[in-house]
SEVEX-283171 format. One record per residue (C-alpha): y, z, x; residue in one letter. Coordinates in nm, 2 decimals, padded with zeros to 4 digits. Layout:
BEGIN
+--------+--------+--------+---+
:      Y :      Z :      X : r :
+--------+--------+--------+---+
:      Y :      Z :      X : A :
...
+--------+--------+--------+---+
This chain:
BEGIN
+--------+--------+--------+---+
:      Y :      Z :      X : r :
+--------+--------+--------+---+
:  10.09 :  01.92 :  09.15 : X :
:  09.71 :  02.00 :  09.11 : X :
:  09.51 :  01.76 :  09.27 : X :
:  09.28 :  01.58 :  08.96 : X :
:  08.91 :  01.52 :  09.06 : X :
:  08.62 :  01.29 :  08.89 : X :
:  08.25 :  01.36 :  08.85 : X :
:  07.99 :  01.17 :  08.88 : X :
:  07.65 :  01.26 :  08.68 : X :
:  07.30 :  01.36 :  08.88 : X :
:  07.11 :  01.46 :  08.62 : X :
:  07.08 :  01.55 :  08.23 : X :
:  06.85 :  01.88 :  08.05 : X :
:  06.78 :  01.87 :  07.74 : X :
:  06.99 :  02.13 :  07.54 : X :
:  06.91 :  02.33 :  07.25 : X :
:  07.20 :  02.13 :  06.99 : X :
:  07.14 :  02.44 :  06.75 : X :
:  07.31 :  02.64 :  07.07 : X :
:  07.69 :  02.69 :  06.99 : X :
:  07.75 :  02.74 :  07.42 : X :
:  07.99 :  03.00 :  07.49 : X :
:  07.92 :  03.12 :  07.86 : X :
:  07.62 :  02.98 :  08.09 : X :
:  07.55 :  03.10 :  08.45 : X :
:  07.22 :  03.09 :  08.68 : X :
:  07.01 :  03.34 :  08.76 : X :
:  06.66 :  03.42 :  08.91 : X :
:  06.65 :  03.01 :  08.89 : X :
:  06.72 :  03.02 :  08.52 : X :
:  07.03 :  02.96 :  08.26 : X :
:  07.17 :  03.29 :  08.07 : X :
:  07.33 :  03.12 :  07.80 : X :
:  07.55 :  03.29 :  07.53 : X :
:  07.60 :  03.16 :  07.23 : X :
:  07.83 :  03.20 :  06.94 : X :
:  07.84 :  03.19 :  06.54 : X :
:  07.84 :  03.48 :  06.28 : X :
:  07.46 :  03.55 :  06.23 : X :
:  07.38 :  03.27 :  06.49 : X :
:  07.54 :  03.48 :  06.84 : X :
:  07.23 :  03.51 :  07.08 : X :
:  07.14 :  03.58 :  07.45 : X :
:  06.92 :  03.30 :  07.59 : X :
:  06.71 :  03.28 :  07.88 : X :
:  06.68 :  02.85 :  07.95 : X :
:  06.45 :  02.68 :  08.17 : X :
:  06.62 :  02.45 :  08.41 : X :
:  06.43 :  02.16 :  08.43 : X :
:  06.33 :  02.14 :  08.05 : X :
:  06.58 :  02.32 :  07.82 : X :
:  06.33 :  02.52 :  07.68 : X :
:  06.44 :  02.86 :  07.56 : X :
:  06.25 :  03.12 :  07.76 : X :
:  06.35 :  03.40 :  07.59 : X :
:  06.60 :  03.53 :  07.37 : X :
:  06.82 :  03.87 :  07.13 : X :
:  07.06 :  03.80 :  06.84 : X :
:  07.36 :  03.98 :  06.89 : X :
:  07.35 :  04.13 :  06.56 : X :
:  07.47 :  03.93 :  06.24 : X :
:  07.83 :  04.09 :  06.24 : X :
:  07.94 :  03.96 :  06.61 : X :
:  08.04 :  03.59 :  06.74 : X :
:  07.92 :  03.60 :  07.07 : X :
:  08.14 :  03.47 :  07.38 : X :
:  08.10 :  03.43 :  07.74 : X :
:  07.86 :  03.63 :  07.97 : X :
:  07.83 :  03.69 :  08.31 : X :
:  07.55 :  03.84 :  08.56 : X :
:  07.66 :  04.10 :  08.80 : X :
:  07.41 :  04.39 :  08.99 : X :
:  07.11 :  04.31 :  08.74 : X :
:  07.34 :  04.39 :  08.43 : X :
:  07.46 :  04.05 :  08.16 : X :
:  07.76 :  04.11 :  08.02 : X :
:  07.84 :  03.95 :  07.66 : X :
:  08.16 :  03.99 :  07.53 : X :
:  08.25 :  03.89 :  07.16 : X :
:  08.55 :  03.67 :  07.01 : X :
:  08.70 :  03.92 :  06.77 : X :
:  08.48 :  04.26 :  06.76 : X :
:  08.65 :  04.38 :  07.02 : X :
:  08.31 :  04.52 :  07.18 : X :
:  08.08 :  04.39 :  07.48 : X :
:  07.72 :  04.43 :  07.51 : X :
:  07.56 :  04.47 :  07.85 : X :
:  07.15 :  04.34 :  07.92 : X :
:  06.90 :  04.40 :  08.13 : X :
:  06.85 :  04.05 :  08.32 : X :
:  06.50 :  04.06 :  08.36 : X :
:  06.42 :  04.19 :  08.03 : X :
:  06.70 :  04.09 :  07.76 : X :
:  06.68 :  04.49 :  07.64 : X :
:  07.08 :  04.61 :  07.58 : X :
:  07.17 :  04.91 :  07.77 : X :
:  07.49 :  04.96 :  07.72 : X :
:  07.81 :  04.87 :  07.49 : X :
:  08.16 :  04.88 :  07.57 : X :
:  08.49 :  04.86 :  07.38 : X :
:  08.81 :  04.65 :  07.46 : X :
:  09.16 :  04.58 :  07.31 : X :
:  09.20 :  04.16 :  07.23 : X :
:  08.99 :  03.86 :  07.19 : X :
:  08.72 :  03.80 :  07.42 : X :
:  08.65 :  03.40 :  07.53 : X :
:  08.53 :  03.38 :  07.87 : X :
:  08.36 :  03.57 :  08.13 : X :
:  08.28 :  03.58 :  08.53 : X :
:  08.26 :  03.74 :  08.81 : X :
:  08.29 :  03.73 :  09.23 : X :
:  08.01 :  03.96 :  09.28 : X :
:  08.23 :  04.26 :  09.29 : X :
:  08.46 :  04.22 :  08.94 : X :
:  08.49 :  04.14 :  08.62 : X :
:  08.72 :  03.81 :  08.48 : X :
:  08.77 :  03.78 :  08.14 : X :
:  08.95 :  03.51 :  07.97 : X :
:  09.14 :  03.57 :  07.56 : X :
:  09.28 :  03.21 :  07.46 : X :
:  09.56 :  03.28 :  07.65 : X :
:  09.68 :  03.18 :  08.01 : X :
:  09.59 :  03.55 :  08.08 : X :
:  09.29 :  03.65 :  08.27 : X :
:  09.23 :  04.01 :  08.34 : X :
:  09.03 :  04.18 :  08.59 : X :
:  08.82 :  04.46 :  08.49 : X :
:  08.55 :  04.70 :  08.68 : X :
:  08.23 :  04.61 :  08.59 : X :
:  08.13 :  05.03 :  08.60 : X :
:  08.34 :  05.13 :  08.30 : X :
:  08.52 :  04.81 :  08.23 : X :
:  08.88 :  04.97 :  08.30 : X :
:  09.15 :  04.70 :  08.39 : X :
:  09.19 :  04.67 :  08.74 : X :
:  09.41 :  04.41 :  08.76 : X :
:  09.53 :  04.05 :  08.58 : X :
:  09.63 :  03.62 :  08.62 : X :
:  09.90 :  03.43 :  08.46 : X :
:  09.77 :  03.13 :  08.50 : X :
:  09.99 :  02.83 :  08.57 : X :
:  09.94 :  02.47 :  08.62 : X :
:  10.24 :  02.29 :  08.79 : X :
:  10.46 :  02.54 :  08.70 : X :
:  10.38 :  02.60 :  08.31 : X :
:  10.17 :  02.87 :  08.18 : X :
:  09.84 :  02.72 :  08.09 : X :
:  09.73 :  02.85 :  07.77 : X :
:  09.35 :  02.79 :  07.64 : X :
:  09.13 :  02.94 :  07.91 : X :
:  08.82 :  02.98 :  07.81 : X :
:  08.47 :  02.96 :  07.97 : X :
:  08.49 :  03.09 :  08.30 : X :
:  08.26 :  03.04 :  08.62 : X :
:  08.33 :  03.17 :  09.02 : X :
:  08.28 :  02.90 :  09.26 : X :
:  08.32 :  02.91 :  09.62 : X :
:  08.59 :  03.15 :  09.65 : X :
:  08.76 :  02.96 :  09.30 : X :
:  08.80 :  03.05 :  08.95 : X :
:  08.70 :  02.76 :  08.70 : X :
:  08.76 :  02.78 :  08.35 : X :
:  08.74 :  02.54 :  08.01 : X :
:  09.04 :  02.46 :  07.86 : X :
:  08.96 :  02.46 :  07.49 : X :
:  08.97 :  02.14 :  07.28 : X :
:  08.99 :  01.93 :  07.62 : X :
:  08.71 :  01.79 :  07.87 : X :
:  08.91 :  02.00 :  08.15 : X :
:  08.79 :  02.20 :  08.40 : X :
:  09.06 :  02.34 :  08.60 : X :
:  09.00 :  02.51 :  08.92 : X :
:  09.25 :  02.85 :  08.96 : X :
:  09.32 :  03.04 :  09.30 : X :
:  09.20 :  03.42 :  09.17 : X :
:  09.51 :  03.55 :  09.42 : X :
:  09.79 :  03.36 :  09.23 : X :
:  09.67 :  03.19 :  08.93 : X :
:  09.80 :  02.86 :  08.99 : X :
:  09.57 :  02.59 :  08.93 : X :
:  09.52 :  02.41 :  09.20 : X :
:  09.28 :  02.10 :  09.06 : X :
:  09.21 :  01.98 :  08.75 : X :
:  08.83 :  01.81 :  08.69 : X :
:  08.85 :  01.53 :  08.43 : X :
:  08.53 :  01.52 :  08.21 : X :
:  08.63 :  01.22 :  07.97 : X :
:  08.36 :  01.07 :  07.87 : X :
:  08.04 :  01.30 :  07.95 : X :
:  07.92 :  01.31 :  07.64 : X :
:  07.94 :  00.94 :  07.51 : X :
:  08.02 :  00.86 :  07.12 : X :
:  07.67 :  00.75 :  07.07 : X :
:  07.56 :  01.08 :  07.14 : X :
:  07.77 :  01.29 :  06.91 : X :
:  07.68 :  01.42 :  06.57 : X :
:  07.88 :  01.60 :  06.33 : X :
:  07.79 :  01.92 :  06.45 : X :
:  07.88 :  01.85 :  06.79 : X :
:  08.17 :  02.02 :  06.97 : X :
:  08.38 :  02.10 :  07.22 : X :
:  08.32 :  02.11 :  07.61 : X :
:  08.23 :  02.48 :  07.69 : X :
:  08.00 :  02.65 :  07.98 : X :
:  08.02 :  02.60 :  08.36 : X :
:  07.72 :  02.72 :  08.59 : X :
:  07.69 :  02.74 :  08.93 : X :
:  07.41 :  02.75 :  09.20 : X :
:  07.54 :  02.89 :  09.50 : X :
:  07.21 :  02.82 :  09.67 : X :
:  07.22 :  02.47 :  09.59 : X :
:  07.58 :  02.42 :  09.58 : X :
:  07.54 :  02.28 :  09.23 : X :
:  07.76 :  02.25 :  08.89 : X :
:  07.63 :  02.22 :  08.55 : X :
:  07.85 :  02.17 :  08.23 : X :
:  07.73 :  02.17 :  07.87 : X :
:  07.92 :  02.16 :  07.49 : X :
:  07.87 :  02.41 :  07.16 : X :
:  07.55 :  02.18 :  07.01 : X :
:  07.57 :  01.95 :  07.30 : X :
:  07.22 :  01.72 :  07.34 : X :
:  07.26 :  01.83 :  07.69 : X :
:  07.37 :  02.04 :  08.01 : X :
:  07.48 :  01.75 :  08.30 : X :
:  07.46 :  01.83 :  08.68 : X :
:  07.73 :  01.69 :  08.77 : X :
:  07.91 :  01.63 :  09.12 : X :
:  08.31 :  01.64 :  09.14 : X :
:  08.44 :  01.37 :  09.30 : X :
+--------+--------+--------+---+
C-alpha cells in the first residue's frame, strides 16, 4: 500500500486567478508558470514573494498550453491537443525552437538529464530533451491498479510527483518502476470561502532543491501555498 502523507501550510503568494496553472517549476529564484486556455495559453515569469508577473509570451491563440519544464537553459511547453511543444529561452522568454509529438500533452518534468511527460493516462514517457525521441516509458500503478489521470508533473529528490486530475492528490512515483509509493492528501487547501466560480482544479508542483521546498497552486487559484508534507 502507498504510505498517505499530510501537509501542513508555511506560507501563501498571491496568484494571478486569471492564470489557468498547467505546469510551474523554480528557476533563477523565480516561478515559470504555464498556463492554459484557447487564446489565453502563456509563459510566465512569477516573482516569488509577491505573485507579480515578471514577464510573459502567448502561446499563440490556436494552442492550450500544458506543462513546462526547465532543463540546460531551454523551457519546454508542451500543449493539450496540438500535438506540438515549444521550447524558450529562460532568461529571455524568446522561442527557439518547436517540436512535434504523437498524443495529448498534460504534464511535464525532468531529472536534469530527461524529459517526463505525462497524457491523461497512467503512462509517462521519457523523452531526450535534444530531439525529443522516446527513450523510454512508466505504467504507473498505485497498489496494484493502473493509475490513470497524471497530470502536472515535478522531480523531487530522486521521486516523480504528479497531479491526479479532478482530485487534491499528489502522488509520489518511483521513476524505476512506476509504482506509487505515497500519496499526499491536499483536502482542504484551498478553503470554500476562497472559491469562486472560475476556480478549478489542483494543478502545478514546484520545487526548490536549494531550499528543500514544495509549492502547489490550482487553474485561477487565489494562491500558490508552501507547503510541508507531513
Amino acid at each position: 500500500m502507498a504510505q498517505r502523507y499530510g501537509f501542513e501550510i508555511v506560507k501563501r503568494i498571491p496568484h494571478d486567478v486569471t492564470a489557468f496553472t498547467q505546469g510551474l517549476t523554480v528557476h533563477n529564484g523565480a516561478f515559470i508558470e504555464s498556463t492554459g486556455q484557447y487564446g489565453m495559453s502563456s509563459l510566465r515569469r512569477v516573482n516569488m514573494s509577491t505573485g507579480a508577473v515578471l514577464q510573459s509570451t502567448g502561446l499563440g491563440q490556436q494552442f492550450f498550453g500544458e506543462g513546462s519544464t526547465v532543463l540546460n537553459g531551454k523551457i519546454y511547453v508542451i500543449t493539450w491537443l496540438n500535438q506540438q511543444g515549444f521550447i524558450y529561452d529562460a532568461e529571455t522568454l524568446k522561442e527557439t525552437g518547436t517540436f512535434r509529438y504523437a498524443g495529448e500533452g498534460w504534464g511535464l518534468a525532468t531529472d536534469g538529464q530527461v524529459l517526463y511527460m505525462s497524457n491523461g493516462t497512467n503512462m509517462i514517457v521519457v523523452r531526450d530533451p535534444g530531439d525529443l525521441h522516446i527513450v523510454g516509458s512508466l505504467s504507473v500503478t498505485m497498489d496494484g491498479s493502473p493509475l490513470r489521470d497524471l497530470n502536472e508533473l515535478e522531480w523531487i529528490d530522486g521521486e516523480l510527483w504528479a497531479n491526479v486530475w479532478r482530485t487534491d492528490l499528489l502522488v509520489r512515483i518511483d521513476p524505476k518502476t512506476g509504482v506509487v509509493t505515497g500519496v499526499v492528501d491536499l483536502t482542504g487547501i484551498l478553503p470554500q470561502s476562497e472559491r469562486s466560480a472560475t476556480t478549478d482544479v489542483l494543478n502545478g508542483i514546484a520545487y526548490d532543491a536549494k531550499t528543500k521546498t514544495i509549492y502547489v497552486t490550482g487553474k485561477n487559484w487565489p494562491w500558490i501555498y508552501q507547503i510541508r508534507i507531513m
